[in-house]
C-alpha positions as CSV (number, residue, x, y, z in Angstrom):
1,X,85.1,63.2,148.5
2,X,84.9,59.2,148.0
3,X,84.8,59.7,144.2
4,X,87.4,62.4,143.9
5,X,89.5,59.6,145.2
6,X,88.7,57.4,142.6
7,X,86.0,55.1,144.6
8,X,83.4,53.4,142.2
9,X,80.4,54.6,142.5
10,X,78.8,51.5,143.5
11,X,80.7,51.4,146.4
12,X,80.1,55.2,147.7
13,X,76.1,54.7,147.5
14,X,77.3,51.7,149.5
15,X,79.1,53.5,152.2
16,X,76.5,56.0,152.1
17,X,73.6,53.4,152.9
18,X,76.0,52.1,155.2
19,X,77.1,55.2,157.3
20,X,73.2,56.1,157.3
21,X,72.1,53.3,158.4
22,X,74.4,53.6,161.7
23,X,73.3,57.4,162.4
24,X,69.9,56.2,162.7
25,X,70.9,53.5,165.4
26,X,71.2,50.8,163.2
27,X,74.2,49.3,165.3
28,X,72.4,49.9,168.6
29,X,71.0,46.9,170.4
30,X,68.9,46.1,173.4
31,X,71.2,43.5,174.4
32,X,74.5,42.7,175.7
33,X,76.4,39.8,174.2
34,X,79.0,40.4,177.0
35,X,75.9,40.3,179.2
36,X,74.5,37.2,177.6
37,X,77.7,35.7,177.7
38,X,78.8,36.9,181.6
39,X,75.5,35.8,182.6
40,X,75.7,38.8,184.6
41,X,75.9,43.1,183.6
42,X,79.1,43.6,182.9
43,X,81.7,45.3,185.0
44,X,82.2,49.1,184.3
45,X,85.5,50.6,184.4
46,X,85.0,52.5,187.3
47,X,83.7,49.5,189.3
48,X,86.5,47.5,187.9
49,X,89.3,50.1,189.7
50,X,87.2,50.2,192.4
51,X,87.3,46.8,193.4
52,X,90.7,46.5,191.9
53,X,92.3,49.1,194.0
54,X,90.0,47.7,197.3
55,X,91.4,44.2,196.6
56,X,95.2,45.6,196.5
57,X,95.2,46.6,199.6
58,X,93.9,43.5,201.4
């Protein structure tokens, strides 16, 4: 598909490493940066309404 629209083929075996590497977990982490940063586990969203709805009502 990539080189019947005219990409080189230097980049499609690019892309193709590329998009391999990521369905092997290659973008998966152990680690939060939000986490790391925070210094706490982030918020999820439905903790977030949660205590957002709770604190509208006060």
């Amino acid at each position: 598909m990539l080189k019947e629209a005219g990409v080189p083929e230097e980049f499609v075996s690019m892309l193709v490493m590329i998009q391999k590497g990521i369905r092997e977990g290659g973008l998966e982490g152990s680690h939060s940066d939000l986490q790391m940063l925070l210094g706490r586990k982030p918020t999820t969203r439905i903790q977030w309404l949660f205590l957002t709805c709770n604190n509208r009502n006060e």
